[in-house]
C-alpha positions in Angstrom: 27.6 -20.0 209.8 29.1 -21.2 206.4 32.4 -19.4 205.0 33.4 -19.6 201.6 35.5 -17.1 199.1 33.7 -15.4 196.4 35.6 -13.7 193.4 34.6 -10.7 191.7 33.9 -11.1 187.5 33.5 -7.9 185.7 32.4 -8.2 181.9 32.8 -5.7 179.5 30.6 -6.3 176.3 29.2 -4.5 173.2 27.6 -7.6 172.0 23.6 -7.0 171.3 22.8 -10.0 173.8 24.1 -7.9 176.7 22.0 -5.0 178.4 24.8 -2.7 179.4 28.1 -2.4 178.2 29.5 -3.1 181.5 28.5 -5.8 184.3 30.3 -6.8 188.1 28.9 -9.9 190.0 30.3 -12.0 192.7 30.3 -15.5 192.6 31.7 -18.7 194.6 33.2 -22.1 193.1 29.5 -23.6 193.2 28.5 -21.1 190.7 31.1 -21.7 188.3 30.3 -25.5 189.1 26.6 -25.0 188.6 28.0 -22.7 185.0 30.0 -25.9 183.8 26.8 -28.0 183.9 24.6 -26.4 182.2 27.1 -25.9 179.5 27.3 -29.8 179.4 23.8 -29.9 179.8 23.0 -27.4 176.5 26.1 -28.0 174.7 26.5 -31.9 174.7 28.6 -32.0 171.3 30.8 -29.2 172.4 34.0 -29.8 174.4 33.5 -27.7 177.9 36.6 -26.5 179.7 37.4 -28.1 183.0 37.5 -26.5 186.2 39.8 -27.0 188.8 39.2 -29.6 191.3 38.5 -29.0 194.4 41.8 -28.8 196.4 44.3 -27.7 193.4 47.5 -27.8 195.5 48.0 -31.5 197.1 48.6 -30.9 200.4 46.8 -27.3 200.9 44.7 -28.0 204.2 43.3 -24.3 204.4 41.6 -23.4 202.2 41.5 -19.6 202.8 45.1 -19.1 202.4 46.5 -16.5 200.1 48.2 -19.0 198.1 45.1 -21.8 197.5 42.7 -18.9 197.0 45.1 -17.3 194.3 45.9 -20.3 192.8 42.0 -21.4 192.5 41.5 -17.8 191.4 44.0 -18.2 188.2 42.2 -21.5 187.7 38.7 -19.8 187.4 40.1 -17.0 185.4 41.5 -19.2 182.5 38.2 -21.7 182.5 36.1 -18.2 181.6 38.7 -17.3 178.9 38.2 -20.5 177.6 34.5 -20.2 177.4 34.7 -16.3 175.9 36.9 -17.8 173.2 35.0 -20.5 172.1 32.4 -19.5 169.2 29.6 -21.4 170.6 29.7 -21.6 174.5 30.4 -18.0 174.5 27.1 -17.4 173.3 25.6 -19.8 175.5 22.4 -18.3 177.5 23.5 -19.7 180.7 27.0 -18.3 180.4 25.2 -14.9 179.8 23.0 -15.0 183.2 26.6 -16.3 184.7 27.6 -13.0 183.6 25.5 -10.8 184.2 22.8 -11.9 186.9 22.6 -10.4 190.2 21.1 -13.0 191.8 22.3 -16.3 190.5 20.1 -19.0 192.8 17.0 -17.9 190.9 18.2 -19.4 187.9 19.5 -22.5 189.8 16.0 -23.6 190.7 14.9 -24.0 187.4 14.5 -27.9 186.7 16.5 -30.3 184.7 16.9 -29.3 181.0 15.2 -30.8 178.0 18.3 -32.3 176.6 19.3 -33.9 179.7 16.3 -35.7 180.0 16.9 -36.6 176.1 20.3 -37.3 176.4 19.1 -39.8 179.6 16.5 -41.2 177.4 19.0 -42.3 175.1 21.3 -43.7 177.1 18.3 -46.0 178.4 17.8 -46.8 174.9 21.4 -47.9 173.8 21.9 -49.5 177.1 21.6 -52.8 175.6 23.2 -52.0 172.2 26.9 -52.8 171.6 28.6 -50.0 169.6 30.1 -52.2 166.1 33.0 -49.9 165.8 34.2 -46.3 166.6 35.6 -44.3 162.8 39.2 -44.8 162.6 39.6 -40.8 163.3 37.7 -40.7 166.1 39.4 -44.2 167.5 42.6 -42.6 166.6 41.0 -39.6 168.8 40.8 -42.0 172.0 44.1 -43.3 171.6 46.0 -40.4 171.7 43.9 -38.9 174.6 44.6 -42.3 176.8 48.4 -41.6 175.8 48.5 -38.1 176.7 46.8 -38.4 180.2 49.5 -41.4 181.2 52.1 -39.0 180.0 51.0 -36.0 181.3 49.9 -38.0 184.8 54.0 -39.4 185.4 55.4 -35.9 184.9 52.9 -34.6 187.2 53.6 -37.1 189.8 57.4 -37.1 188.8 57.6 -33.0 189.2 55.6 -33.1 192.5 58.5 -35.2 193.9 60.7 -32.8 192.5 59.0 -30.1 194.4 58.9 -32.2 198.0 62.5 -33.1 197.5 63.6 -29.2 196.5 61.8 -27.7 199.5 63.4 -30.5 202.0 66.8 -29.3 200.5 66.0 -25.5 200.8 65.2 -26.2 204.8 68.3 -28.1 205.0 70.1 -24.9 203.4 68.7 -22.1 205.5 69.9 -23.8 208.2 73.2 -24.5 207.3 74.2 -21.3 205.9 73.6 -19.2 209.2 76.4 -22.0 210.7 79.0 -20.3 208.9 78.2 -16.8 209.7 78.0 -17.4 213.4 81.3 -19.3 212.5 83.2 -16.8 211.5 82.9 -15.1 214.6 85.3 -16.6 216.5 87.9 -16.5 213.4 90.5 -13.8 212.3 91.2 -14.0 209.2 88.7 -16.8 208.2 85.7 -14.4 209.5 85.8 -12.8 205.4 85.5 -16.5 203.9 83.3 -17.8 205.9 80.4 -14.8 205.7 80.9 -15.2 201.9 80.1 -18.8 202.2 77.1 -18.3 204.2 76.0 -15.2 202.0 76.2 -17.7 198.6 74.1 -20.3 200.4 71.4 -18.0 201.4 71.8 -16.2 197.5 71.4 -20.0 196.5 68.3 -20.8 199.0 66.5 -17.6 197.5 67.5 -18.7 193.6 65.8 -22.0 194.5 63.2 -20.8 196.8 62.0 -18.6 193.2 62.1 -21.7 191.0 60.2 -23.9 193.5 57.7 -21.4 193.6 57.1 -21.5 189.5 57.1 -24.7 189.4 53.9 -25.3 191.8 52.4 -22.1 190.7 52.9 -22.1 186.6 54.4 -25.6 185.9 51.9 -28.1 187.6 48.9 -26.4 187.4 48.7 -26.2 183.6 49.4 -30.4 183.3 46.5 -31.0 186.1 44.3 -28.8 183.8 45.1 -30.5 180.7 44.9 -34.0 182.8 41.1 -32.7 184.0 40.9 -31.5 179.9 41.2 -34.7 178.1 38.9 -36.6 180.7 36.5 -34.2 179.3 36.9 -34.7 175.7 37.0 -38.4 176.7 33.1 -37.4 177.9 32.4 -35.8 175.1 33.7 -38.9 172.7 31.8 -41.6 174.5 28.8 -39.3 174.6 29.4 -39.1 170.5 29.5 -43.2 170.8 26.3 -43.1 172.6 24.7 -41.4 169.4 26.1 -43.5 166.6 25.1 -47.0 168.8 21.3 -45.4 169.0 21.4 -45.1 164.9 23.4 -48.2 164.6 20.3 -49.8 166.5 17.4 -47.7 164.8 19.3 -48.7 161.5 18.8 -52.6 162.6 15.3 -52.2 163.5 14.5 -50.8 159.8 16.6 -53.6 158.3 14.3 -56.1 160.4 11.2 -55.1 159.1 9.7 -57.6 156.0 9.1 -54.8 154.1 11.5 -54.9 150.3 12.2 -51.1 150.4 11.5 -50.3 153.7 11.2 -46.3 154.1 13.7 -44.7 156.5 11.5 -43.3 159.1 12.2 -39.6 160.2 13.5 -40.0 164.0 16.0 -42.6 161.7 17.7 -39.3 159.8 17.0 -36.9 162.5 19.2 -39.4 164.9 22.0 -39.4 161.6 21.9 -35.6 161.5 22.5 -35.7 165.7 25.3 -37.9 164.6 27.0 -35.9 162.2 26.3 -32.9 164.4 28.5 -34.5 166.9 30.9 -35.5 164.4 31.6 -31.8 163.5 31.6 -30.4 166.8 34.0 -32.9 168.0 36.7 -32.3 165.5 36.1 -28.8 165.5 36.8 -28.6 169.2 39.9 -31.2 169.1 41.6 -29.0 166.4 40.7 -26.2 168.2 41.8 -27.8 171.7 45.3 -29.0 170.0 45.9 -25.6 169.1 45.8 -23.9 172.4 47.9 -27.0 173.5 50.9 -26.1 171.4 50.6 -22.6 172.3 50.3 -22.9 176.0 53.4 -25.9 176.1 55.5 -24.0 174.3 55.0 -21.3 176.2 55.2 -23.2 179.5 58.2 -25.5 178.4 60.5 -21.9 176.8 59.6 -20.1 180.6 60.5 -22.8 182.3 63.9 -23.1 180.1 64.3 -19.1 181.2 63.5 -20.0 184.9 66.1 -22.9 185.0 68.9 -20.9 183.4 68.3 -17.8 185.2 68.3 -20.0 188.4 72.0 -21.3 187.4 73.2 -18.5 186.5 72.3 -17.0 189.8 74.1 -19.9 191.3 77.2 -19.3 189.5 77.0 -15.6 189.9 77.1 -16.2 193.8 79.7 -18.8 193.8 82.3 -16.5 191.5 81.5 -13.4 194.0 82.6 -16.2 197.1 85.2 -17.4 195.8 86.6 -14.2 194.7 87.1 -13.2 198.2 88.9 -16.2 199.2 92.4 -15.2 198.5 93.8 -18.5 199.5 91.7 -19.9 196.7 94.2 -20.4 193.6 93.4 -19.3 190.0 93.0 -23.2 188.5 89.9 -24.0 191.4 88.5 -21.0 190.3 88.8 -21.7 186.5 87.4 -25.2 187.5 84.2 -23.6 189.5 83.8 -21.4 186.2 84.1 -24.8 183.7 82.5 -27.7 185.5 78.0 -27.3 185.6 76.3 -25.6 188.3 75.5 -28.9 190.1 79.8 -29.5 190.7 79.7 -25.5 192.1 77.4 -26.7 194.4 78.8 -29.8 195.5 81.6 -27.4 196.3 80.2 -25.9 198.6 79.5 -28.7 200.8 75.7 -29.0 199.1 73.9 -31.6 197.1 72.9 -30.7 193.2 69.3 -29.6 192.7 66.9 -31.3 190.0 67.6 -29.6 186.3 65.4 -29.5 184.0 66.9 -27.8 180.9 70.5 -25.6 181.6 72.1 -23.6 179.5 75.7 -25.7 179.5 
């Protein structure tokens, strides 16, 4: 018997398009897999969203757990906000049925579209045809997309190693804060100190337990997604390429003939107007990508500033309230606890610095 998840959509409307003002379907990760090719399929100038690949947490072995299924359900969330924003795709037919349909597999056994089989066609016919040259803005397009992937690809793989190293250090603490509770014990008047200590380790463990959690549940997935995003527009470019190297080669074929003034035969313009379809899309949807990458960086770089000071803070908080009960403690350590970064307060307490990103000293 086959398990899988399904999430529930519900779609509230008053476009004409839609029947009802209201709709609530079910539907699996096939169905929103099955929604992103059509899209490609109808839309092949338009940049389509990415969905989330198939495992988004490295590592996540069930798939049912709470945290995948939550994590994929964000995922799926934000890839039909992305579709409902756009001008075009939101108006796409398929996205409607995607919507709205009660029974999706009907529509899934309808054949291969038109455009596929044209868009197929035409990759048969440029096969042998060498593209002479991409337009500087587009080139300029590629360039940058190449660059960003790399970028975006080291932090990812940089910040994962973050992550692995933070939650080794957090099992490390949880056991070596309950040492000085049951420590203090068997002391007098040590048994105050030492239950202070073990309270600002497990204050610490929870401070970075928090951060480690935003960072695998807001920080990475927004770079895989904008990883999986400009592979797409990279799609979408070299299906633009595909269209100019079928006019370049239509254009030749014209040139060729012995004819003086040789007529420019219809399929000739309607491939140039295909062309400059493409061209407009494609810029369109770059500006239009660019712009909801400065807005969802800078809102992902200024939380996670928030998240690393309030996780320092919290660290400091917990060493002043220790060391405040340490009587033996004199006023200059303290004052050098209170000067000196988080990371020296705790090395103090017998524990090695976490990984900062941005701190407020």
């Amino acid at each position: 018997m086959e398990t899988y998840i399904t999430y529930r959509i519900t779609t509230k409307s008053t476009r004409v398009e839609f029947d009802l003002p209201e709709y609530s379907v079910r539907r699996r990760y096939q169905d929103f897999d099955w929604l992103r090719n059509k899209l490609e399929e109808s839309q092949p100038t338009h940049l389509i969203p990415p969905l989330p690949e198939k495992f988004v947490v490295k590592g996540v072995v069930d798939r049912f757990s709470e945290e995948f299924v939550e994590t994929r359900r964000k995922a799926l969330d934000k890839f039909l906000k992305r579709i409902t924003d756009h001008p075009v795709l939101s108006f796409n037919e398929h996205f409607n049925v995607f919507l709205t349909a009660k029974d999706l597999n009907a529509h899934k056994k309808q054949g291969m579209a038109l455009l596929t089989r044209v868009g197929e066609s035409v990759k048969h016919v440029t096969g042998g045809y060498k593209l002479r040259s991409r337009p500087l803005e587009f080139a300029a397009i590629g360039e940058y997309l190449d660059t960003f992937a790399l970028k975006l690809g080291t932090i990812d793989r940089i910040a994962q190693r973050i992550i692995k190293e933070e939650i080794e250090y957090l099992v490390e603490l949880r056991e070596y804060g309950p040492v000085y509770s049951t420590w203090s014990a068997l002391e007098g008047e040590l048994a105050e100190p030492l239950e202070g200590v073990s309270a600002c380790i497990g204050n610490c463990s929870t401070a970075l337990e928090e951060l480690t959690e935003d960072m695998t549940e807001d920080f990475l997935p927004v770079l895989r997604e904008y990883i999986l995003y400009s592979d797409c527009m990279k799609s979408v470019l070299k299906k633009r390429d595909q269209v100019q190297a079928e006019y370049e080669a239509k254009l030749e074929a014209v040139a060729l003939r012995k004819e003086e003034r040789p007529k420019v035969p219809a399929n000739v313009e309607k491939c140039q107007d295909r062309m400059e379809c493409f061209n407009a899309d494609l810029k369109a949807d770059m500006e239009r990508w660019q712009n909801s990458k400065r807005q969802d960086f800078r809102q992902l770089l200024m939380g996670m500033a928030d998240k690393n000071i309030q996780y320092y803070e919290k660290e400091e908080e917990s060493v002043s309230r220790w060391a405040s009960k340490m009587p033996s403690v004199t006023a200059n350590s303290l004052l050098l606890v209170k000067r000196k970064p988080p990371q020296f307060a705790a090395t103090f307490l017998g524990t090695a610095a976490s990984k900062v990103f941005i701190s407020n000293y």
